[in-house]
N, C-alpha and C positions, 0 to 999 in steps of 0.2 A: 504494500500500500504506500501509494506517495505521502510525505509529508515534508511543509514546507513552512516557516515560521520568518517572519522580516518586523523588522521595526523592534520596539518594546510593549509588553503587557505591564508596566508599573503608572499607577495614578492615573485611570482613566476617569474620565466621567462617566462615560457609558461601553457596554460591553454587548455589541450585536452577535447571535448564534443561530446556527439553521443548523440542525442534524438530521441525517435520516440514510438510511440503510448501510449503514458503518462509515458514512461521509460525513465530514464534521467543517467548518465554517464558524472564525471566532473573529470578531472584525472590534478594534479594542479605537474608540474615539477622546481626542480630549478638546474642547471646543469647537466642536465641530468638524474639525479634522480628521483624518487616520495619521494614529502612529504607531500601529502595531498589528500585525492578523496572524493568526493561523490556522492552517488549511491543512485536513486527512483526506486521504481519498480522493473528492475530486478537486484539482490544486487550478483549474483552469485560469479563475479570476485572479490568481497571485499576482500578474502583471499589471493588471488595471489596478487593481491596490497601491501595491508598488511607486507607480507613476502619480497616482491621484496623492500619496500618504509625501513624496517628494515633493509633487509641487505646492505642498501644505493647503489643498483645494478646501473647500467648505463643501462638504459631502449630504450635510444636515438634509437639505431637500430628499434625498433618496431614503431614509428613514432604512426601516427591514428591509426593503427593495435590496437594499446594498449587499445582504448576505445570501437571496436567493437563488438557486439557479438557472445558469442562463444570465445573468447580468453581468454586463460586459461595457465594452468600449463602444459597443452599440448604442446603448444607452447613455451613456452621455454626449454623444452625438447626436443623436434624437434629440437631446434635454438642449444643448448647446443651439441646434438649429432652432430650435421653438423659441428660443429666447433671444434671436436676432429679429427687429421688427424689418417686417414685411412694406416697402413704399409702397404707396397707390399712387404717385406721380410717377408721370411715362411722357 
């Protein structure tokens, strides 16, 4: 089984977890940020973590979402595009 652990688990404010069929998902935030995850089984999201927990992003918007699976860099490209306004001048 993969396992994969980045950042630190000390002084979080909050501690997001998804577990389910010996896959495990611990995503550790402190102000809104990630600074710490770790991941058993399926390790996919480690990189989107990773980049988001660097660029000290404000994750807070994706709530649970964040530990699901299937969420990926997909979705913050969805979330990044929706949040560009759309001109009606042409």
């Amino acid at each position: 089984m993969p396992i994969v652990a980045i950042g630190t688990t000390e002084a979080p404010d909050e501690i997001l977890r998804w577990q389910y069929n010996g896959a495990v998902r611990s995503v550790y935030l402190r102000g809104g940020t990630i600074i710490g995850a770790q991941l058993a089984g399926d390790i996919h999201a480690v990189g989107v973590y990773r980049s988001l927990m660097l660029q000290r992003a404000d994750v807070s918007a994706y709530g649970s979402r964040l530990v699901e699976p299937g969420f990926g860099v997909g979705d913050i490209t969805w979330d990044a595009l929706r949040a560009v306004p759309v001109s009606t001048n042409q």
